[in-house]
C-alpha positions in Angstrom: 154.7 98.8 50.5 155.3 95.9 48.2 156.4 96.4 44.8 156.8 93.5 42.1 158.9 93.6 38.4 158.4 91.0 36.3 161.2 90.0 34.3 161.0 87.5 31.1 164.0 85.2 29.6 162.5 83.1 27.4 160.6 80.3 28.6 161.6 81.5 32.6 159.5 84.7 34.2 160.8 86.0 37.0 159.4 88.4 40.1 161.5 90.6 41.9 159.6 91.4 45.0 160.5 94.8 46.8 159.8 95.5 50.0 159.9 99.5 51.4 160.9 100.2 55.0 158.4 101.0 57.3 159.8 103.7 59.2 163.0 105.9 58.7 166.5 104.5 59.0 168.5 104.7 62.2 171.9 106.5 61.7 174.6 107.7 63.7 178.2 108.5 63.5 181.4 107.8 65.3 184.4 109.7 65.6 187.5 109.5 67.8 189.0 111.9 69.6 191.9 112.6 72.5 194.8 110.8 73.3 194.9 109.1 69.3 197.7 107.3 67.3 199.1 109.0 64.7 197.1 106.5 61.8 193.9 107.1 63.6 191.1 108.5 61.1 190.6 111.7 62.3 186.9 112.2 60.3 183.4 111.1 61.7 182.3 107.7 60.6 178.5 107.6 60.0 177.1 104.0 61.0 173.5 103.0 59.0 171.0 100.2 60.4 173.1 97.2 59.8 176.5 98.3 60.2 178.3 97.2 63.5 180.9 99.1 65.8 183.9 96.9 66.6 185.1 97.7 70.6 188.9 96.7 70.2 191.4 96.5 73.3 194.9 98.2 72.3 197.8 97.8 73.7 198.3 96.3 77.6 194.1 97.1 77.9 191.4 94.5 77.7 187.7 94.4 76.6 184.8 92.5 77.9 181.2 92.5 76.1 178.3 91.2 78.1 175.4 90.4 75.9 171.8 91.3 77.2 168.3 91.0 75.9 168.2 94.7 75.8 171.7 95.4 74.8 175.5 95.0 75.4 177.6 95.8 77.8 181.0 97.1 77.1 184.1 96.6 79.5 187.9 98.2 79.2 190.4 97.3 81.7 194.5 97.4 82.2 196.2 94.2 81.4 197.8 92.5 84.1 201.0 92.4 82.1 201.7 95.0 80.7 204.8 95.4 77.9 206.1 97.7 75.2 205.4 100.9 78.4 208.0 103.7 77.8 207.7 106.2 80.4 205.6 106.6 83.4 204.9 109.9 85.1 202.7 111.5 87.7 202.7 115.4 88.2 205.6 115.8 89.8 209.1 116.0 87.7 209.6 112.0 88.9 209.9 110.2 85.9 210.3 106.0 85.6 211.8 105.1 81.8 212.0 101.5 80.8 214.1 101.4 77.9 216.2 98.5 76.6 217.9 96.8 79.5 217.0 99.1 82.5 214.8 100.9 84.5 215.7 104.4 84.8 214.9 106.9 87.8 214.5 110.8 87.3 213.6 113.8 89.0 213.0 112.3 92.2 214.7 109.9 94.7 213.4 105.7 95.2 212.2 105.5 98.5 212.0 101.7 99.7 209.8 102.3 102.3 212.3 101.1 104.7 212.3 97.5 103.1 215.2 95.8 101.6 216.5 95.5 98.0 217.2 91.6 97.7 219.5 89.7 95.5 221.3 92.9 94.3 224.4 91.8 92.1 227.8 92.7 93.1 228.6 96.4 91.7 232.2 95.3 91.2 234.5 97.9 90.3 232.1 100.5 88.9 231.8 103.4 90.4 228.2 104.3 89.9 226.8 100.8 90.6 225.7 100.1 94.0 227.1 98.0 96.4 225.9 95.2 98.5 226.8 93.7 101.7 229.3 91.2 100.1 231.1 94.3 98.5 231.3 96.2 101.5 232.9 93.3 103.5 235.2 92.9 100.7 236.3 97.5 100.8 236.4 96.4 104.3 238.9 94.2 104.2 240.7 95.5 101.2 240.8 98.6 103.4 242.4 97.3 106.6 246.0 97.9 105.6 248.1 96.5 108.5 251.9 95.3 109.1 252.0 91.8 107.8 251.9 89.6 111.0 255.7 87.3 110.7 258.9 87.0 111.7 261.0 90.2 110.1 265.1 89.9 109.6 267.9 92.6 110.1 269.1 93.9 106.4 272.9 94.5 106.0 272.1 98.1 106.5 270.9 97.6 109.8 267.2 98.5 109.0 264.0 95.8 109.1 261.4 95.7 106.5 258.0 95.5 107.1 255.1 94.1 104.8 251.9 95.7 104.5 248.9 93.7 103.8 245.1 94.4 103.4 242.2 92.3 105.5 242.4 89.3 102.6 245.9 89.0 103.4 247.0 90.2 100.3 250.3 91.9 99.9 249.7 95.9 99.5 252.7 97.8 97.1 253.8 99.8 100.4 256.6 99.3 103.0 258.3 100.7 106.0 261.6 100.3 107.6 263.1 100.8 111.1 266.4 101.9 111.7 268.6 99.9 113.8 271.9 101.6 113.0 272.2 103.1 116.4 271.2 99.2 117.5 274.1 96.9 118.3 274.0 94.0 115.6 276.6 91.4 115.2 279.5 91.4 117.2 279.0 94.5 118.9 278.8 94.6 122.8 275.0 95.3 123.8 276.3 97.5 126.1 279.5 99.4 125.2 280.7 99.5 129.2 279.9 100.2 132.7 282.2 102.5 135.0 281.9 103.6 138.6 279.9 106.6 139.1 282.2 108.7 140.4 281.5 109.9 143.9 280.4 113.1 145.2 282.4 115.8 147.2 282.5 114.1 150.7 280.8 111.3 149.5 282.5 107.5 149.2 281.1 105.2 146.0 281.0 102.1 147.8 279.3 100.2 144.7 282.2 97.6 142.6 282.0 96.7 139.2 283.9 94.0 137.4 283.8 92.6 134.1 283.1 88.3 134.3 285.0 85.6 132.3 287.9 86.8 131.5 286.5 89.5 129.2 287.7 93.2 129.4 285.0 96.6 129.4 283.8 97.3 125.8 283.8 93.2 124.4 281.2 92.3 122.9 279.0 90.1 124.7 281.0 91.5 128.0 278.9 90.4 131.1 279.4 93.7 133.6 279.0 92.4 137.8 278.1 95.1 139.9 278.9 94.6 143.6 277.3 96.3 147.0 279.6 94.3 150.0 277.2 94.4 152.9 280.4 94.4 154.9 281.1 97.8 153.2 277.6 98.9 154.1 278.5 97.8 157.8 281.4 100.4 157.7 279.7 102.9 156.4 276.8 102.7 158.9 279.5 102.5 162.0 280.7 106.0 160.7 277.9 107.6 160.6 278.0 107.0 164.4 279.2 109.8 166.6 279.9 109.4 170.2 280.3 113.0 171.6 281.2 113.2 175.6 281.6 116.6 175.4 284.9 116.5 176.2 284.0 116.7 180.4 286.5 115.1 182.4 283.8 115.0 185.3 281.2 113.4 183.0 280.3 110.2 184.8 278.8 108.5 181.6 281.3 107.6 179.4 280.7 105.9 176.1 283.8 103.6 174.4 283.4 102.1 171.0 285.3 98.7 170.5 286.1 98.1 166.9 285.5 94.4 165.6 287.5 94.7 162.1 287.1 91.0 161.2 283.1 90.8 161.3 282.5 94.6 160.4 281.3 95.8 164.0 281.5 98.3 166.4 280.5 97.6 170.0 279.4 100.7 172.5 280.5 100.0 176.1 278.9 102.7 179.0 280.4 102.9 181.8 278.6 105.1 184.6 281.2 107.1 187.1 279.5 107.2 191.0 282.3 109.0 192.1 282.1 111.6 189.0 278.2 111.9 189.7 278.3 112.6 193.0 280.1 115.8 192.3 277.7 116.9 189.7 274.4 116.0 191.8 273.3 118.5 193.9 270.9 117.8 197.3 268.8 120.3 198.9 268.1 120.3 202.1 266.6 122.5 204.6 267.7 123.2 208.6 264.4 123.6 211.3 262.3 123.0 208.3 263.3 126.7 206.3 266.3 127.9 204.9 267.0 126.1 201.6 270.5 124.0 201.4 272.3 122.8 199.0 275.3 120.6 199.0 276.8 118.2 196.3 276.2 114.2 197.0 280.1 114.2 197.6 280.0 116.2 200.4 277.4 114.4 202.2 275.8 116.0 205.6 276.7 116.2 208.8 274.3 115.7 211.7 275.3 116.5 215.4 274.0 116.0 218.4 
């Protein structure tokens, strides 16, 4: 329905026209409810015919509203960048913190799916950092302590020390020494003297030692000759010769060694008796072919007519 007031002013009339609705208004309400912020309005609002709901995107979300003849369409998504996040968690106690400048890990281990962590800074001298492949070269070689490689000198007290340094060649606060006091150094003989075995019972040393330019045994620097004569050698091999003729007047081998004392030689002459052997070798004969006979070669046989 239609209904009209006429108002007066003076000279100026006015209508105020009034129109009813035809039907009954449309309302509804909207409330929020869940995961809310703390200033969220925790009463129902109630919306009239006329009043619009604003679809707002908080943080790291978007919205998207698709306008269609019969409607609107309504779309909330996650941002692609997403800042201000806190803490993210699943079910299990694993826990991933962003806060200030790091990333923070609990309740759970980081498992890299067998790939590699790339451009990792050095974790220099902290203990809890982590380490990368230039820091482990670098323990490496700060752990390869070794003896300095140069030439080392002999200190007064007769001992030689040695440098350690690590794998960068830098000098490590530890030492060692070696004791040469039982060393000769100086003008000590190397060798304080060689002397002539003495020789066994029955037994003849034929070895010689001399000392060589003039210097006595025990100098220092004392140059010791030790001597084997091969003629000596020779003598001792010609008495380790034995000619036995058992002392058998009737042996017809004799044996007679000539002595050669200028060239270190003994000569064997044999000599073989026929006279001597004929009364040492038997003959057996036998008369009308029996009767065995036996008669030394000296005696000979007789045959008769």
């Amino acid at each position: 329905s239609v209904t009209v007031n006429k108002t007066e002013n003076g000279n100026q009339v006015t209508y105020d026209l009034h129109v009813a609705p035809g039907a009954a208004q449309s309302v509804w309400n909207v409330k929020s409810t869940g995961n809310t912020t703390a200033d969220s309005e925790a009463t129902a609002k109630t919306i009239t015919d006329g009043k619009t709901v604003e679809m707002a995107a908080g943080k790291n979300l978007t919205v998207k509203q698709s306008n269609t003849e019969d409607g609107a369409k309504v779309e909330f998504g996650l941002a692609g960048d997403l800042t201000n996040i806190k803490t993210i968690k699943n079910e299990g106690p694993a826990t991933f913190t962003i806060g200030g400048n790091e990333f923070k890990f609990d309740g759970g281990n980081v498992n890299m799916g067998d790939n590699n962590i790339t451009n990792l800074k050095s974790g220099g001298d902290v203990i809890n950092n982590a380490a990368n492949i230039g820091d482990v070269k670098n323990i490496s070689k700060a752990n390869d302590i070794h003896i300095k490689d140069k030439t080392y000198t002999v200190n007064a007290d007769k001992t030689v020390t040695l440098e350690y340094v690590d794998g960068n060649d830098n000098t490590v606060n530890k030492t060692a020494k070696i004791d040469l006091s039982n060393l000769p150094t100086g003008d000590k003989a190397a060798v304080e003297s060689v002397v002539k075995k003495s020789a066994a019972a029955g037994d003849t040393n034929i070895a010689d030692i001399t000392v060589a330019d003039g210097k006595q045994t025990g100098d220092a620097n004392a140059k010791y000759e030790v001597n084997v004569s091969r003629n000596a050698v020779k003598d001792a091999a010609r008495e380790a010769v034995t000619v036995n003729n058992a002392n058998n007047s009737n042996n017809p081998i004799t044996v007679t060694p000539v002595q050669d004392e200028t060239n270190h030689n003994t000569t064997y002459q044999v000599t073989f008796d026929g006279d001597k052997a004929a009364k040492q070798i038997p003959l057996t004969y036998k008369a009308n072919g029996s009767n065995d006979q036996k008669v030394t070669l000296d005696k000979g046989l007789n045959f008769t007519n």
